[in-house]
N, CA, C and O atoms as a DFTB+ gen file, in Angstrom:
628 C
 N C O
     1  1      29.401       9.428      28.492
     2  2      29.365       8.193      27.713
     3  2      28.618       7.133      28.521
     4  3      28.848       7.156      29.730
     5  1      27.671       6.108      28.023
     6  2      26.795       5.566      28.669
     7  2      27.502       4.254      29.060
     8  3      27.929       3.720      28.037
     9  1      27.816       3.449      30.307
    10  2      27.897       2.146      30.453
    11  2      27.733       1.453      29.365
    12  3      26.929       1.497      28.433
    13  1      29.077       0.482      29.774
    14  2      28.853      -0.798      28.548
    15  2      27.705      -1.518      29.126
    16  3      27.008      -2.186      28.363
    17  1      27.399      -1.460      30.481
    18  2      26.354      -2.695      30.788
    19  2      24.883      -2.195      29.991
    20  3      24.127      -3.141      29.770
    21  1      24.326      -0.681      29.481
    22  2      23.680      -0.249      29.005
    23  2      23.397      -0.643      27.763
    24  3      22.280      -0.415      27.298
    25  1      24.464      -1.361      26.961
    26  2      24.320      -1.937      25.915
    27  2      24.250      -3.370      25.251
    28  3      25.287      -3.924      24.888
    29  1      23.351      -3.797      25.141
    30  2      23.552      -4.905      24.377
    31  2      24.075      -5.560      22.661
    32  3      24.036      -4.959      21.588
    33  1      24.367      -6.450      22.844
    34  2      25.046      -7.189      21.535
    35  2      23.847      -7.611      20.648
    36  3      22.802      -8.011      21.162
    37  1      23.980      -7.533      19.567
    38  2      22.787      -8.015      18.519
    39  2      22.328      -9.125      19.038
    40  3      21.108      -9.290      19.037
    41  1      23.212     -10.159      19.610
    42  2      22.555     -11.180      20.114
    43  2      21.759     -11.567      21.281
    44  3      21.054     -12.521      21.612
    45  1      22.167     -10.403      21.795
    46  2      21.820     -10.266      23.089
    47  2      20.050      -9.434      23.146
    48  3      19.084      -9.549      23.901
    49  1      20.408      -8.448      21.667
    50  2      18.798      -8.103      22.014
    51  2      18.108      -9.025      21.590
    52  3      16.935      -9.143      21.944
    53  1      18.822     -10.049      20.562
    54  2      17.909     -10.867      19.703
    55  2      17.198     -11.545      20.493
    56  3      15.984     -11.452      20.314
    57  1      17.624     -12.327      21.474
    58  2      17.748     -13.209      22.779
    59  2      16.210     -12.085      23.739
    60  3      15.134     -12.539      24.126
    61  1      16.469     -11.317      23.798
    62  2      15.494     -10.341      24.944
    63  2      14.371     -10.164      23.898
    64  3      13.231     -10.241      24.355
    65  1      14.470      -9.986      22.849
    66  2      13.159      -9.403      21.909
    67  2      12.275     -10.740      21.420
    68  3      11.052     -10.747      21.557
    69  1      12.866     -11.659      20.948
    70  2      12.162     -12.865      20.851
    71  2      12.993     -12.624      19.370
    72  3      13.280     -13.714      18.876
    73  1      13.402     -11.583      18.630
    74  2      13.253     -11.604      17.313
    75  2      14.416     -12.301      16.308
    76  3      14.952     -13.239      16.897
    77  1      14.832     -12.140      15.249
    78  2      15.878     -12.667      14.558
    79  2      17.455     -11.858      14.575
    80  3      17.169     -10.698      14.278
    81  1      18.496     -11.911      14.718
    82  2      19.153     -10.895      14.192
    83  2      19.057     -10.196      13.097
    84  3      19.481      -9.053      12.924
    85  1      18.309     -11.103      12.084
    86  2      18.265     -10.706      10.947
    87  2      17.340      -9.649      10.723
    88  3      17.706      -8.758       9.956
    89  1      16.576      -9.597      11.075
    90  2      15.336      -8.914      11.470
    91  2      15.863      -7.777      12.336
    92  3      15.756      -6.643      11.869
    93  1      16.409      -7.928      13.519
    94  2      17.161      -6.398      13.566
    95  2      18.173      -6.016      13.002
    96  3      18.420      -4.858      13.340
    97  1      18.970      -6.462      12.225
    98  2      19.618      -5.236      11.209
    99  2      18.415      -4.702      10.078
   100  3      18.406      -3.570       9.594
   101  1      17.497      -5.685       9.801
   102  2      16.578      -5.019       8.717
   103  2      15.757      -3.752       9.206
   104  3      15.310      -2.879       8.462
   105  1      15.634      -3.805      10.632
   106  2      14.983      -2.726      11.225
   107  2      15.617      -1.604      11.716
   108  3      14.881      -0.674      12.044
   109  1      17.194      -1.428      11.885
   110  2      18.206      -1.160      12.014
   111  2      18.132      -0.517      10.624
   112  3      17.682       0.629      10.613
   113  1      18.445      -0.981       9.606
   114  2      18.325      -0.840       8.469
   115  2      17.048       0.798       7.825
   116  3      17.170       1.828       7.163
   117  1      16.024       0.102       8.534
   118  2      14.577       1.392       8.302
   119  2      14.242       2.419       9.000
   120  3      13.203       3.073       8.916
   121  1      15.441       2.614       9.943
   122  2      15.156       3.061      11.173
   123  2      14.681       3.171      12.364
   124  3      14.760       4.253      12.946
   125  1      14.088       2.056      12.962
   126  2      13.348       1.653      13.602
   127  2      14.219       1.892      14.753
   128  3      14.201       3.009      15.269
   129  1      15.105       0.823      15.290
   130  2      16.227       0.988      16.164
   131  2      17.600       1.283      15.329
   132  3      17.887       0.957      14.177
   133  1      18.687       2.336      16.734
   134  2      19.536       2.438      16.146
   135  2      20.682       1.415      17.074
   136  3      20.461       0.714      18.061
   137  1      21.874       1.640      16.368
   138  2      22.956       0.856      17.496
   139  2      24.249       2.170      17.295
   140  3      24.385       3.044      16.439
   141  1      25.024       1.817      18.472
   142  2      26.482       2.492      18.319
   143  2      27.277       1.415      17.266
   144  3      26.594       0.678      16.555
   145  1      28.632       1.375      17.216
   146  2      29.406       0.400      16.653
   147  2      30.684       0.563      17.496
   148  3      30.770       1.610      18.139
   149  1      31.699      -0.340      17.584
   150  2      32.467      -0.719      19.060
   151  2      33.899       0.015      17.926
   152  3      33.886       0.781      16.962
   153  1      34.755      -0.551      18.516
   154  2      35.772      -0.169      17.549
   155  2      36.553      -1.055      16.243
   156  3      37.377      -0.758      15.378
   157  1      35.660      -2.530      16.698
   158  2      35.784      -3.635      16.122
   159  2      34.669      -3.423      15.333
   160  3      34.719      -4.416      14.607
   161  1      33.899      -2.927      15.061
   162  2      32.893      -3.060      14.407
   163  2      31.076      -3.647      14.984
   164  3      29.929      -3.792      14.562
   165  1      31.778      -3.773      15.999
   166  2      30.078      -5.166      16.433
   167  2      29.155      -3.641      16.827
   168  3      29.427      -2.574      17.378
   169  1      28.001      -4.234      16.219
   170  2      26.623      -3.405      16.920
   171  2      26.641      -3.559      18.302
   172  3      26.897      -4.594      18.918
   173  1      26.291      -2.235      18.846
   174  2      25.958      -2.133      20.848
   175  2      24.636      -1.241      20.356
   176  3      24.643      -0.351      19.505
   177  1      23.180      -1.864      21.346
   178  2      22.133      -1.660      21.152
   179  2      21.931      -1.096      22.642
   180  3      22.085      -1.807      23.635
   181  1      21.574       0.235      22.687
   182  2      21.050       0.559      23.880
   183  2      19.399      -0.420      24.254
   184  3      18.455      -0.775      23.549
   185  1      19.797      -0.583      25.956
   186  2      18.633      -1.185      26.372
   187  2      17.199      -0.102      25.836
   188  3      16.406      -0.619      25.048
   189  1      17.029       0.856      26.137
   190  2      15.502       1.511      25.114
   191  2      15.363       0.650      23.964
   192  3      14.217       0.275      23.713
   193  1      16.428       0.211      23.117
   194  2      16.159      -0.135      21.524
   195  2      15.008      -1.682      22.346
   196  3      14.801      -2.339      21.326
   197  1      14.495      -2.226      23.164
   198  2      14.003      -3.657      23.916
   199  2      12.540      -3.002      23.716
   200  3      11.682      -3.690      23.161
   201  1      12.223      -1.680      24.154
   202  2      11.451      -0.771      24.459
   203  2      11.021      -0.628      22.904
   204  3       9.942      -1.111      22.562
   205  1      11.633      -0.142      22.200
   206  2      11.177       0.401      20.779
   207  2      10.604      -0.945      20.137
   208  3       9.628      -0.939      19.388
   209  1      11.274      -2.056      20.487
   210  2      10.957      -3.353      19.792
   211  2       9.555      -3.655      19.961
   212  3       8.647      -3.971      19.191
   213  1       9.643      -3.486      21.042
   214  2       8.041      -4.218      21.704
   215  2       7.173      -2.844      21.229
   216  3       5.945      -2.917      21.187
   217  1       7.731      -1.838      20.943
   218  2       6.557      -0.923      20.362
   219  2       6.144      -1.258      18.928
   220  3       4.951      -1.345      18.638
   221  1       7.124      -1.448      18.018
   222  2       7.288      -2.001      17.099
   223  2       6.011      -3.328      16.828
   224  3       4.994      -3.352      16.134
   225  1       6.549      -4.168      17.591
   226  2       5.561      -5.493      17.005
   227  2       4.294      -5.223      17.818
   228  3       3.732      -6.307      17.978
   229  1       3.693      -4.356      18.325
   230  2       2.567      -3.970      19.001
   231  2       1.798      -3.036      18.086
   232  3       0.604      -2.768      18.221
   233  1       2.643      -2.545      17.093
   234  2       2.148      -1.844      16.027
   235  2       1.549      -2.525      15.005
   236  3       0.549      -2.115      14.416
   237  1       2.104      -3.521      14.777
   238  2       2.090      -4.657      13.946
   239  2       1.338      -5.454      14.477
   240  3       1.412      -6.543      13.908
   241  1       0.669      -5.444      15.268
   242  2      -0.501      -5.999      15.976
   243  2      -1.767      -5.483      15.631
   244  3      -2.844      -6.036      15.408
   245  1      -1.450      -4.446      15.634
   246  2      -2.883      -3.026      15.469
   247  2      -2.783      -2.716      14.065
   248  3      -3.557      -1.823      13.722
   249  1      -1.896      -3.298      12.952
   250  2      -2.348      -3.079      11.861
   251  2      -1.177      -1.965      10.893
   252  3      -0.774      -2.075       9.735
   253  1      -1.025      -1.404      11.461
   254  2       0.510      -0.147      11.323
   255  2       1.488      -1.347      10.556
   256  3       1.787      -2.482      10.929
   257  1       1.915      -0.424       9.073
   258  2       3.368      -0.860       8.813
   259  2       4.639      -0.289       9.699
   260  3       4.888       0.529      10.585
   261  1       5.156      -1.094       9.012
   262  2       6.569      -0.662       9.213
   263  2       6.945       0.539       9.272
   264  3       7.599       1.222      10.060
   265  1       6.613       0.634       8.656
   266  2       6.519       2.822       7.906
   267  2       6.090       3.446       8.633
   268  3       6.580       4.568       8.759
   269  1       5.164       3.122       9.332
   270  2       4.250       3.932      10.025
   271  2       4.382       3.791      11.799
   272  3       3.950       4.609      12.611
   273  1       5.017       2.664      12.062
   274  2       5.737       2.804      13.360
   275  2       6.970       3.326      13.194
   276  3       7.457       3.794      14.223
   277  1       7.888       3.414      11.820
   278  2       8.810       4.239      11.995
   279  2       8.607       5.594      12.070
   280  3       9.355       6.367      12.669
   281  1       7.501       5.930      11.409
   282  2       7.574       7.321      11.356
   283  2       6.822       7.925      13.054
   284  3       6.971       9.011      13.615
   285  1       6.205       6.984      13.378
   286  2       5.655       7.287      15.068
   287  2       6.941       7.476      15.940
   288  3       7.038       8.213      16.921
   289  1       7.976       6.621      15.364
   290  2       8.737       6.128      16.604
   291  2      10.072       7.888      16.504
   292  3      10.751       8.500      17.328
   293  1       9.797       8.009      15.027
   294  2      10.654       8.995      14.687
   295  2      10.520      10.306      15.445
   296  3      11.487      11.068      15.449
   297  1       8.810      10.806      16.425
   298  2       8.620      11.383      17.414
   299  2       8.983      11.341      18.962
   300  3       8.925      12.216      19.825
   301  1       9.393       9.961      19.003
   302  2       9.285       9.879      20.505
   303  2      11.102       9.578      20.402
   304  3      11.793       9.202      19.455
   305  1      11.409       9.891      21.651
   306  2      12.626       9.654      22.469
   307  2      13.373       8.178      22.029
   308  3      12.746       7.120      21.983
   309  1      14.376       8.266      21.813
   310  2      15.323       7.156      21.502
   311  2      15.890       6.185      22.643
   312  3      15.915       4.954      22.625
   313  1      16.305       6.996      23.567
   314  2      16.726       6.253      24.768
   315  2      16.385       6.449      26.227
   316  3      17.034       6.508      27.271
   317  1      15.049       6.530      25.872
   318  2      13.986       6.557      27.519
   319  2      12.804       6.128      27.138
   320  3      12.681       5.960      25.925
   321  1      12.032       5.932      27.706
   322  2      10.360       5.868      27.633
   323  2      10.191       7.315      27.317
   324  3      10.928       8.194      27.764
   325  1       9.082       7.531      26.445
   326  2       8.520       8.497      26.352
   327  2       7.193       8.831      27.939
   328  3       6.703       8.120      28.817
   329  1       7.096      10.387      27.519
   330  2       6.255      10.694      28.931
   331  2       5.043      10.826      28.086
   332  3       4.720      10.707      26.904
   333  1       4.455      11.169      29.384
   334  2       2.764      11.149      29.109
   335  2       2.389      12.139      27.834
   336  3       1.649      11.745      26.933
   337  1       2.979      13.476      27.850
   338  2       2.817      14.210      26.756
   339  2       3.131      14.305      25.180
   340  3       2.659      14.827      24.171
   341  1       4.548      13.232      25.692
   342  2       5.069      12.518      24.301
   343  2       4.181      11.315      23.743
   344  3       4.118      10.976      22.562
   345  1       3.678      10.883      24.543
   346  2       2.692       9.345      24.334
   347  2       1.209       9.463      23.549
   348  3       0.707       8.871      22.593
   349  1       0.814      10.435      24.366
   350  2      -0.779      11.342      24.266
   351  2      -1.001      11.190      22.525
   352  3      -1.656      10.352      21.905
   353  1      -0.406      12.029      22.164
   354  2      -0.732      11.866      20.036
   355  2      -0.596      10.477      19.909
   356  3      -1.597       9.839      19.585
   357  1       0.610       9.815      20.134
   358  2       0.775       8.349      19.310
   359  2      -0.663       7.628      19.908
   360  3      -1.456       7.062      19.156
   361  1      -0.821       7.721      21.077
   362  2      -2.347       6.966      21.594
   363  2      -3.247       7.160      21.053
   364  3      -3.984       6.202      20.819
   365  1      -3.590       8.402      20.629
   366  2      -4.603       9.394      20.088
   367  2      -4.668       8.240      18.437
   368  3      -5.717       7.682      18.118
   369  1      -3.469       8.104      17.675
   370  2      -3.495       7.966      16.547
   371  2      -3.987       6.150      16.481
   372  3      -4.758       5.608      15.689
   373  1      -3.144       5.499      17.720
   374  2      -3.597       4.090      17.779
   375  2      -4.972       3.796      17.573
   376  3      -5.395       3.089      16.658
   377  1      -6.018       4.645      18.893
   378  2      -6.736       4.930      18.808
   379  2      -8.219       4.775      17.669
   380  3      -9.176       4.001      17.636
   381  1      -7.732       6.071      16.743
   382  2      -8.127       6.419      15.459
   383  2      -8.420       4.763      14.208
   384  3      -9.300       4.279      13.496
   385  1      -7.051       4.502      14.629
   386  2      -6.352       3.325      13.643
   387  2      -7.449       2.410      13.882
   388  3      -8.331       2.014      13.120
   389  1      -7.207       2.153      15.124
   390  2      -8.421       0.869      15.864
   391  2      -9.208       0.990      15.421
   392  3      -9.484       0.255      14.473
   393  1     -10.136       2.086      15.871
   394  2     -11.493       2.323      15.209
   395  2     -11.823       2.052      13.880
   396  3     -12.819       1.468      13.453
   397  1     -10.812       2.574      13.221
   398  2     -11.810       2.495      11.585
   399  2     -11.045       0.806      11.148
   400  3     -11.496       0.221      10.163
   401  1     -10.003       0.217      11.899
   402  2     -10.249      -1.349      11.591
   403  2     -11.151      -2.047      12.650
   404  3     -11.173      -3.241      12.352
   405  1     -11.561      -1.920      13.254
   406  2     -13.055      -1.898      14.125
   407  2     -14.272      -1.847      13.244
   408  3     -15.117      -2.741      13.278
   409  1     -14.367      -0.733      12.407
   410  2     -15.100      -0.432      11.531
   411  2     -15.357      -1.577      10.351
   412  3     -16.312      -2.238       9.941
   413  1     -14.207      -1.451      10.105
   414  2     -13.461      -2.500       8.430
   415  2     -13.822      -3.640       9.113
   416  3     -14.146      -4.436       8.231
   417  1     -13.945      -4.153      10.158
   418  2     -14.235      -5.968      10.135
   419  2     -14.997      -5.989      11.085
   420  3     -14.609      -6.529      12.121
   421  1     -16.383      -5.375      11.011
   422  2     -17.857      -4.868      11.462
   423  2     -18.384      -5.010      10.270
   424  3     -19.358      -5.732      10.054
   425  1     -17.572      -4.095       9.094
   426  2     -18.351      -4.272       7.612
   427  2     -18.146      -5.985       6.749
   428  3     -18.983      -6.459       5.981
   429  1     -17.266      -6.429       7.014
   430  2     -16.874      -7.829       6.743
   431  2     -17.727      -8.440       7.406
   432  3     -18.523      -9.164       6.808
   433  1     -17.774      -8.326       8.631
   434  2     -19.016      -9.431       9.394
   435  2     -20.276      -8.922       8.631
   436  3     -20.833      -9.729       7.886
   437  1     -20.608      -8.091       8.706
   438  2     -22.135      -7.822       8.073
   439  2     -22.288      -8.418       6.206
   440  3     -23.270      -8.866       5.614
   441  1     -21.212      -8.227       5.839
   442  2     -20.685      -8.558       3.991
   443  2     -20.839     -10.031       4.034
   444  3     -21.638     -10.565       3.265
   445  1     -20.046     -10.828       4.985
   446  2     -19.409     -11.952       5.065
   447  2     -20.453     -13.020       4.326
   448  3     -20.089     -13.799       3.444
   449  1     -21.594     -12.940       4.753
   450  2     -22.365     -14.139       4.629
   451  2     -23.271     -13.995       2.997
   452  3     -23.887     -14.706       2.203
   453  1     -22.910     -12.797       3.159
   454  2     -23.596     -12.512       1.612
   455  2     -21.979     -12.141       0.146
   456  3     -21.818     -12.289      -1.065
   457  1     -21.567     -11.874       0.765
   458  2     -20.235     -11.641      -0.530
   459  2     -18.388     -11.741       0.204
   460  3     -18.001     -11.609       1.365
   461  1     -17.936     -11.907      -0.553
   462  2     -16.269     -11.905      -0.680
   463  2     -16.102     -11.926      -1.518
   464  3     -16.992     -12.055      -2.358
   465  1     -14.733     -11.798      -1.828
   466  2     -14.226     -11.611      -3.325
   467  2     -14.487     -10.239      -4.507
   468  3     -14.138      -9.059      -4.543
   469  1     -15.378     -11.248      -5.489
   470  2     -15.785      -9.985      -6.624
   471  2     -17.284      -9.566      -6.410
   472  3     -17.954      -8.993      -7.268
   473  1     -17.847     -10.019      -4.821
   474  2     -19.274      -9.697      -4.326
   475  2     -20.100     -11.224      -3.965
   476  3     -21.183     -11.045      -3.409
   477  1     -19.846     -12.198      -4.129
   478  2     -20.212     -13.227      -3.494
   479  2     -19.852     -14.470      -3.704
   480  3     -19.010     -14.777      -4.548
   481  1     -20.612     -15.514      -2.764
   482  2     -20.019     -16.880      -2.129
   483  2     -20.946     -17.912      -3.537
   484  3     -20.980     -19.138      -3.651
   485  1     -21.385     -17.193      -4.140
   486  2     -22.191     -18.038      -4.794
   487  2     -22.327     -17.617      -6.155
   488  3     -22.849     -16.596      -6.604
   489  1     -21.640     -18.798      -6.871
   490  2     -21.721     -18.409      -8.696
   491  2     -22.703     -18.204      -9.005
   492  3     -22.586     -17.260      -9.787
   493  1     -24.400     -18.637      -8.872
   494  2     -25.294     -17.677      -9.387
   495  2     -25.622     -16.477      -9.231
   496  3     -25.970     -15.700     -10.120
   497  1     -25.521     -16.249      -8.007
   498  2     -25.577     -14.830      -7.596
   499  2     -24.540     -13.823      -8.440
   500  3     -24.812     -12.796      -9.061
   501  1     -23.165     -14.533      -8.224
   502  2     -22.358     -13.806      -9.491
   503  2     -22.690     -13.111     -10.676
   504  3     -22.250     -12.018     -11.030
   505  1     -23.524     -13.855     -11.275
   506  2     -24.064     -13.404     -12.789
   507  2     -25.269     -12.695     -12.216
   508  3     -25.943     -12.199     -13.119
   509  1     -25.874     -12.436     -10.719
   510  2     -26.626     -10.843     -10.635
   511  2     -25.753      -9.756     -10.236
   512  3     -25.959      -8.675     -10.788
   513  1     -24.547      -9.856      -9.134
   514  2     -24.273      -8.670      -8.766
   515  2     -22.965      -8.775      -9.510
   516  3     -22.149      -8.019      -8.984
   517  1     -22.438      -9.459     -10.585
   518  2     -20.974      -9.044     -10.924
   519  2     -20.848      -9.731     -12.103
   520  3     -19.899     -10.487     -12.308
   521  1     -22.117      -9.443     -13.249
   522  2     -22.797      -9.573     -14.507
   523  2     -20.786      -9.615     -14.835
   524  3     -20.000      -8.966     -14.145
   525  1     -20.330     -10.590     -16.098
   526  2     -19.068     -10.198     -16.699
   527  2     -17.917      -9.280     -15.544
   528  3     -17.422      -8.177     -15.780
   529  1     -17.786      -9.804     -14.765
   530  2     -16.964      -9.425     -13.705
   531  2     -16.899      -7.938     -13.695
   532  3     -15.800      -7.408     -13.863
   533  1     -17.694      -7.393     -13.561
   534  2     -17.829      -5.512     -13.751
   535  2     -17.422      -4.887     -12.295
   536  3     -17.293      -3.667     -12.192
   537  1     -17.179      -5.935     -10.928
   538  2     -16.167      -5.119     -10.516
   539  2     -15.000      -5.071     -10.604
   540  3     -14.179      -4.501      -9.886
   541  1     -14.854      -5.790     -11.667
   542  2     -12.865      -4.951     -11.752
   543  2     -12.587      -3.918     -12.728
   544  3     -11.524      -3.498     -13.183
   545  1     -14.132      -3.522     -12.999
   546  2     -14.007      -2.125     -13.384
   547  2     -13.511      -0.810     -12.707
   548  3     -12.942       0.201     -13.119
   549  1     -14.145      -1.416     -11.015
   550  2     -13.426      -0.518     -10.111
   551  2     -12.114      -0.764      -9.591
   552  3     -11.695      -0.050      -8.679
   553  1     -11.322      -1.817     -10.128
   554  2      -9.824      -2.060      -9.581
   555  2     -10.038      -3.284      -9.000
   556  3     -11.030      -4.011      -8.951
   557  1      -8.592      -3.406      -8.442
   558  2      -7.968      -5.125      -8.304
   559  2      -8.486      -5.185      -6.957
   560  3      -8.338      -4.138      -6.328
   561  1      -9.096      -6.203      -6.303
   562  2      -9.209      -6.933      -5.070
   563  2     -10.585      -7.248      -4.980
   564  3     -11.221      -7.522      -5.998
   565  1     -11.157      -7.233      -3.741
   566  2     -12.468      -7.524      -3.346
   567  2     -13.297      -6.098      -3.476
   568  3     -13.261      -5.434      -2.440
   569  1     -13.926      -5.601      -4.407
   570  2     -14.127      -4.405      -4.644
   571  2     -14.939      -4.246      -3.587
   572  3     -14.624      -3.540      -2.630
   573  1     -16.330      -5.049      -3.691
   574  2     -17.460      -4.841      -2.669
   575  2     -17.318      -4.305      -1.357
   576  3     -17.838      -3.311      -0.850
   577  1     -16.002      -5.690      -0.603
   578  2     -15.265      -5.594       0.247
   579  2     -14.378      -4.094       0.797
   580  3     -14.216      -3.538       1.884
   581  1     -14.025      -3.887      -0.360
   582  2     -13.607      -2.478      -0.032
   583  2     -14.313      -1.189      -0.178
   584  3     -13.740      -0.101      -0.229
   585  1     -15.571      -1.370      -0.242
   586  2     -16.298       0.054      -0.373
   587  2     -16.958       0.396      -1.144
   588  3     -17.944       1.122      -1.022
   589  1     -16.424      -0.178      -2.281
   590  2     -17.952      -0.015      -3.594
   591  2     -18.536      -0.329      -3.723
   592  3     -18.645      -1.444      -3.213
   593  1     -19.502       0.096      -4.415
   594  2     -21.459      -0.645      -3.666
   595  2     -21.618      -1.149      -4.996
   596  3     -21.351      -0.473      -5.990
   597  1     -22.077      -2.408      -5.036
   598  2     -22.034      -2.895      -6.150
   599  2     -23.859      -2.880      -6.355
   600  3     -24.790      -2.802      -5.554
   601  1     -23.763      -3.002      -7.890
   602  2     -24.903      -2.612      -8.634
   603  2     -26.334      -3.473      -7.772
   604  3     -26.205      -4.541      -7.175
   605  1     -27.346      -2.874      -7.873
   606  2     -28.638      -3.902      -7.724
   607  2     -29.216      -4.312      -8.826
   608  3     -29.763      -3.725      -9.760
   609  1     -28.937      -5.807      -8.483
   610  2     -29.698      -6.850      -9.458
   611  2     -30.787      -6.700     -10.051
   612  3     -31.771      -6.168      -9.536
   613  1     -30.725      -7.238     -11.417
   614  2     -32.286      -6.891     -12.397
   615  2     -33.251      -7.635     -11.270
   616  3     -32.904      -8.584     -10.567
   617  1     -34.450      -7.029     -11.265
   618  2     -35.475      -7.220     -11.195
   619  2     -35.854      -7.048      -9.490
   620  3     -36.689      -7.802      -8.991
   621  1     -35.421      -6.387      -8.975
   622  2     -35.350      -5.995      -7.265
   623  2     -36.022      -5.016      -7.587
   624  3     -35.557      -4.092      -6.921
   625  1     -37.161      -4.491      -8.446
   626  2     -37.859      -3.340      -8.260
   627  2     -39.024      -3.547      -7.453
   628  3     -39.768      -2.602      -7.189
C-alpha cells in the first residue's frame, strides 16, 4: 500500500497543477487522471497524476483533444514516468501531429493575404471566386481554408 505522503488531496493537486478542482474531477471524470477514495470519501491523487497533468495541457498545446491525450495517456504507465520505449510512439505521434499543423499554418500564411473565410478579404473578389456562395457547396467553414481549391475566375485564360 503506497504512503499517505504519496498522495495528494484534490486541493492539493489543484494547488501543484495550476488547474481548477473542477477541472480535475472533469478529467477524473474522462479518464485522464485517476484518484483512490479514503474511507470518508475524499479523492487521494497519486503524485504521477502532477505528471499526467502537465502531459495533458502540453497536449493541448500541440493541438490534441482531450480524447486524444486520453487515449495516449491510456498507453503509458499510471504511476511512474514512462521509459524511453514507452515514450518513443507517443513522440513519434507528437511529432507527426506537429508537422501536418506546421503544414496547416504554412498553408494559412501563404492563403492569408489572398482569402479567409468563404475564399477572400475582399467583396469583389467574392463575386469571382465564390460566385452565390458556391463554397458551401462543399460544407460549413472556411472551405478554401480547408483544402478545397476553389474555382478559377472567368476570364484568367
Amino acid at each position: 500500500m503506497p504512503h499517505a505522503a504519496d498522495r495528494l488531496t484534490i486541493g492539493e493537486l489543484a494547488g501543484r497543477s495550476g488547474l481548477a478542482t473542477s477541472a480535475l474531477r472533469y478529467y477524473e471524470e474522462l479518464g485522464l487522471i485517476t484518484s483512490e477514495r479514503t474511507a470518508g470519501g475524499q479523492r487521494r491523487y497519486h503524485r504521477s497524476m502532477l505528471r499526467r497533468l502537465a502531459f495533458v495541457r502540453a497536449a493541448q498545446r500541440v493541438g490534441l483533444s482531450l480524447e486524444e491525450a486520453r487515449h495516449t495517456l491510456a498507453r503509458l504507465p499510471t504511476e511512474r514516468a514512462p521509459n524511453a520505449t514507452q515514450w518513443a510512439p507517443v513522440a513519434r505521434a507528437w511529432q507527426q501531429r506537429i508537422d501536418e499543423q506546421i503544414a496547416e499554418l504554412e498553408l494559412l500564411r501563404r492563403k492569408l493575404s489572398g482569402c479567409v473565410g468563404c475564399g477572400c478579404l475582399s467583396l469583389k473578389k467574392c463575386a469571382l471566386y465564390n460566385p452565390d456562395d458556391t463554397a458551401a457547396t462543399h460544407g460549413p467553414g472556411a472551405r478554401w481554408l480547408l483544402g478545397d481549391t476553389p474555382p478559377e475566375p472567368p476570364g484568367r485564360d
